[in-house]
Every structure is written in C-alpha cells, then in structure tokens.
N, C-alpha and C positions, 0 to 999 in steps of 0.2 A: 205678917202671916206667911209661913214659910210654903211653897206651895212645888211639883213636881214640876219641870216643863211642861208635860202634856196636859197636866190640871191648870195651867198658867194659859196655855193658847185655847185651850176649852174655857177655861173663865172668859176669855174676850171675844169669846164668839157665843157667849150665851142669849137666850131672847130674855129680853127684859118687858116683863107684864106692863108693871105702871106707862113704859112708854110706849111698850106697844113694837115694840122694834130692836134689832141686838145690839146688844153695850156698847159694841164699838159705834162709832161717833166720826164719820170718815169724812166730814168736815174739818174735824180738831185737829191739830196738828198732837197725837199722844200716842202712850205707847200700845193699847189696843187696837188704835189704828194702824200701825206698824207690822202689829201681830198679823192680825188679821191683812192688809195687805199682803204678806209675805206668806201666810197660808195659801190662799187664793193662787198667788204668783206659782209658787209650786204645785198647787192644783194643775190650773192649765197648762203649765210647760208641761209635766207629766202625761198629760191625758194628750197635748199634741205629738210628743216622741212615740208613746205605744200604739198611739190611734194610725200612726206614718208605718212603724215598723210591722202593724198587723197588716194594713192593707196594702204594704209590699210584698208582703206573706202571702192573702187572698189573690194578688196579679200572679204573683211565681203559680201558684199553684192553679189558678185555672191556666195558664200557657202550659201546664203539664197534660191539664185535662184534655184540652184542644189538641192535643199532639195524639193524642190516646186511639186508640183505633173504634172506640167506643166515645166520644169525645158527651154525646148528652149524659152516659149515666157516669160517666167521671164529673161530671159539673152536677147532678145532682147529689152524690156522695158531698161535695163541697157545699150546696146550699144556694140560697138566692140572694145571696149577702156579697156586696164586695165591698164593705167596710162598714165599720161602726161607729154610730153618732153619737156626740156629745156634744152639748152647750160649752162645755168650759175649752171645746178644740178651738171656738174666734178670741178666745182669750180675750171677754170683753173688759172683764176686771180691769186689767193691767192696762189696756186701751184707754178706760175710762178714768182709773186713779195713777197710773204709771210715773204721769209727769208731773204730779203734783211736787209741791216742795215740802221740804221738812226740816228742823233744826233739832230732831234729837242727834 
C-alpha cells in the first residue's frame, strides 16, 4: 500500500477502537514506534525553542515598559502573561522513551 509521508505518520498515530488505545505499540521495538517517537521528539523540541524565544520576547518588552515614563499602561498594553504554557516544554516523551533501544 503505497502511502504519502504524512498519511504514513498519521496512520501510526491513529486510535485504534478494538484496543482502545493508538496503534503504535511503544513497547515493541517497530516502525510506528519509531514514528511516533520521532513526532513527539520534534513536537517538544519545537514547542521548547518558540516557548524560550517568545518569553525572551515578553522580558525585552516589558524592560521597555518599565523604562516608559508611563511604565503600568505600557505593561498593560503587553498583558498579564510573561510566557506561555505547554506540556510538551518538560519534554516528558523523550524523558520517558528517549533511552530506550532499538535495532531498526
């Protein structure tokens, strides 16, 4: 069955009814699990680079507001945020299957 890449990493990340749970199999040493590893892996690296490089963003810019001669309504122009959360920034995936082994 000839299949796209992205049909290929979406096949191995689908929910599988009968089990109850998705195809990949992150016990088995195969190639869904590979997939899937290596999605994930890139998930969180990603979400840790832009989640760093935004909230060095949010520091620069409130150290502008604090300079500002008006320093509370420059900080409220910016918001009550000084970064944004996400589960995948502890990179628990890769923590948890990282060091596994594999002989593909």
């Amino acid at each position: 069955m000839s299949m796209t890449l992205i049909e290929r990493v979406r096949h191995s990340m689908e929910w599988d009814e009968e089990k109850r749970d998705y195809r990949n199999d992150m016990e088995s040493d195969n190639l869904d699990r590979l997939i899937s590893f290596a999605y994930y892996m890139g998930r969180e690296e990603a979400t840790r680079q832009i989640s760093d490089q935004y909230n060095a963003l949010i520091q620069q810019m409130r150290a502008r507001a604090n300079a500002c001669r008006y320093p509370h309504m420059a900080n409220r122009i910016i918001g009550d945020r000084d970064f944004i959360y996400s589960n995948d920034y502890g990179q628990a995936f890769m923590s948890t299957f990282g060091r596994d082994k594999t002989n593909l």
